[in-house]
C-alpha positions in Angstrom: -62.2 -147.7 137.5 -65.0 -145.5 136.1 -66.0 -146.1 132.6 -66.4 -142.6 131.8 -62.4 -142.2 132.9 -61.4 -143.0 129.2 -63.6 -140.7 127.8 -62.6 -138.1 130.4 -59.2 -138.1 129.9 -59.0 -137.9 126.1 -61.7 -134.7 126.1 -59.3 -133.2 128.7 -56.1 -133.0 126.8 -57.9 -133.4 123.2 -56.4 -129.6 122.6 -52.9 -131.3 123.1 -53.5 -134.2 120.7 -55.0 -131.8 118.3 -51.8 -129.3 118.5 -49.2 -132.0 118.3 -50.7 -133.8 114.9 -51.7 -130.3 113.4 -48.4 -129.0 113.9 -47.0 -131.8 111.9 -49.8 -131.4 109.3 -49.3 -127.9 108.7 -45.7 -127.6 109.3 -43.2 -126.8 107.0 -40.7 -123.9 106.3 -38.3 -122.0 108.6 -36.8 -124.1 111.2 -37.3 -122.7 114.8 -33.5 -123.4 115.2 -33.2 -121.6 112.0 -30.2 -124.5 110.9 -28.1 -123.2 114.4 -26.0 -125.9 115.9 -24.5 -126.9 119.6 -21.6 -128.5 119.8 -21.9 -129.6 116.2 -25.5 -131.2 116.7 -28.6 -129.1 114.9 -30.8 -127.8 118.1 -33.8 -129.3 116.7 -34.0 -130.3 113.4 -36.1 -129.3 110.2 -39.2 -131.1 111.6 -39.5 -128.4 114.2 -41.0 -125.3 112.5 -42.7 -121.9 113.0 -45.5 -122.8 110.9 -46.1 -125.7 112.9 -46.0 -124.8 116.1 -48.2 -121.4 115.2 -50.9 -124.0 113.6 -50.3 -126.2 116.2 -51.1 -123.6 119.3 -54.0 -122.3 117.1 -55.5 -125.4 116.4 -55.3 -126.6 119.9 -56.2 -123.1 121.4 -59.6 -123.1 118.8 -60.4 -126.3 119.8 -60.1 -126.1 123.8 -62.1 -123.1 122.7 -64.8 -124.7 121.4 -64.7 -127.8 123.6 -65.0 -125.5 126.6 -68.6 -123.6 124.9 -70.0 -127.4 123.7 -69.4 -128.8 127.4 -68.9 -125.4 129.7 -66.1 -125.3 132.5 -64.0 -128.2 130.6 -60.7 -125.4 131.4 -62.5 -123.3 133.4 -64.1 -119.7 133.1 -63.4 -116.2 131.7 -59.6 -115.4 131.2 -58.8 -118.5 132.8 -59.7 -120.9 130.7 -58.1 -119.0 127.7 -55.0 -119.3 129.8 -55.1 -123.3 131.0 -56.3 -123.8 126.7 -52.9 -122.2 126.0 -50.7 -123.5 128.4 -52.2 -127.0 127.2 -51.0 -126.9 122.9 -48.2 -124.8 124.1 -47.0 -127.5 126.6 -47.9 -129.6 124.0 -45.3 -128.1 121.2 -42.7 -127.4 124.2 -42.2 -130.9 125.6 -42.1 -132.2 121.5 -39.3 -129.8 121.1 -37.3 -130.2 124.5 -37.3 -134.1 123.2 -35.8 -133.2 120.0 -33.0 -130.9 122.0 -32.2 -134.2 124.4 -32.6 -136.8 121.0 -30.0 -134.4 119.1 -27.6 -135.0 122.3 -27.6 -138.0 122.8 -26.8 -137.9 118.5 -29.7 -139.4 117.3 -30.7 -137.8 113.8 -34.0 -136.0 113.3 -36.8 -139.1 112.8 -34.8 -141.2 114.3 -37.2 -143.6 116.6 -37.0 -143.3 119.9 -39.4 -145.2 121.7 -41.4 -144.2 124.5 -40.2 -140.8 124.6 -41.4 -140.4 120.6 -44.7 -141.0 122.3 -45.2 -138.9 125.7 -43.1 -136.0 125.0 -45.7 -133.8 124.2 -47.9 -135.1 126.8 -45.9 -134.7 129.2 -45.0 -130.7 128.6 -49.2 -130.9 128.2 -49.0 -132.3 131.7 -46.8 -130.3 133.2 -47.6 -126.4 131.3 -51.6 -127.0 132.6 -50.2 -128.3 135.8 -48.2 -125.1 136.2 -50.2 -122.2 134.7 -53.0 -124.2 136.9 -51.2 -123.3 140.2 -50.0 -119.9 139.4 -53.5 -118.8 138.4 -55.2 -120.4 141.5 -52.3 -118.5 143.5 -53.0 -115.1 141.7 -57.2 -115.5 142.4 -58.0 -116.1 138.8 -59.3 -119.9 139.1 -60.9 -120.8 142.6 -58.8 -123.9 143.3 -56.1 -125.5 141.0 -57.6 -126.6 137.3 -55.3 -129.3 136.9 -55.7 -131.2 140.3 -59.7 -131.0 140.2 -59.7 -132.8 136.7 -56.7 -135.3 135.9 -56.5 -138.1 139.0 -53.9 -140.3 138.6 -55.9 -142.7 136.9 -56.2 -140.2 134.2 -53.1 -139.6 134.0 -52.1 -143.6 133.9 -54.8 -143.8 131.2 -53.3 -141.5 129.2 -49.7 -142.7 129.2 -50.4 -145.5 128.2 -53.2 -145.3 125.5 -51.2 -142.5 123.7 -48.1 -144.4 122.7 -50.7 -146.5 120.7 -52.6 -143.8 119.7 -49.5 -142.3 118.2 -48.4 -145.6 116.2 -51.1 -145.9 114.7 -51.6 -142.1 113.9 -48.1 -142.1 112.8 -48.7 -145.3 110.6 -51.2 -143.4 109.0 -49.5 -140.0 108.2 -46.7 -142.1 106.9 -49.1 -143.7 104.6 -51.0 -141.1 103.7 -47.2 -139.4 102.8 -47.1 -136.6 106.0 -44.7 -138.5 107.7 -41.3 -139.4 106.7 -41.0 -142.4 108.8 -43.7 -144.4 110.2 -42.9 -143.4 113.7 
């Protein structure tokens, strides 16, 4: 395996990190479910916000941004790469919140730990939003060839699922600490 692959992988979806832990940092007020219930479970929960998912795509949309000007065609060129920035923090925020939906199913309370899926959720909308808005704008002639596929190998991708769950404890572990978090997990 390529040294550089570590390296790689986190400046890839480092938008998607950024989004997930600034959405939590600047969160607060008005739940997206607005308090709603199904079948007499809350959608999502008070930890799921407006605030936080604005700041969340905005941080991750400035930062892919910025990324993509310090090291040109990171996500691509023109309209494109606005579009493959966006579809990573708003994957990001999606696949957070369609793990909250499924948690409040299966009745566990908001913060409640779930392991594993506390961890990757957010990747994996990353994963699969980029992956998606990759192929539709290679099919409409905006990108010459699929962003997605040209970056992430699957070694990448293995990388990444498995140094996130740590990087989440211990970022957790921290926000807990530092009083941002109301559980350490």
């Amino acid at each position: 395996m390529d040294c550089m692959l570590p390296l790689e992988a986190v400046w890839l979806v480092l938008p998607a990190y950024l989004a997930n832990a600034s959405a939590v940092v600047l969160g607060g007020g008005t739940p997206i479910d607005f308090g709603k219930t199904w079948r007499d479970k809350r959608l999502l929960g008070d930890g799921k916000t407006w605030r936080g998912a604005g700041s969340g795509i905005l941080v991750g949309m400035a930062a892919g941004m910025l990324m993509n000007h310090l090291a040109p065609d990171t996500y691509g060129t023109g309209a494109g790469s606005l579009l493959i920035i966006f579809a990573l923090a708003y994957g990001t925020l999606s696949g957070d919140m369609l793990e909250s939906f499924v948690k409040r199913r299966l009745g566990k309370e908001s913060g409640a730990h779930w392991p594993i899926a506390d961890q990757v959720d957010f990747l994996i909308g990353a994963f699969t939003c980029s992956f998606l808005m990759s192929f539709f704008l290679d099919e409409w002639g905006i990108n010459d060839g699929n962003w997605f596929l040209s970056r992430f190998t699957v070694w990448h991708v293995l990388f990444l699922l498995a140094f996130t769950p740590l990087l989440h404890y211990v970022t957790n572990v921290a926000g807990y600490l530092a009083g941002l978090k109301k559980v350490p997990w």
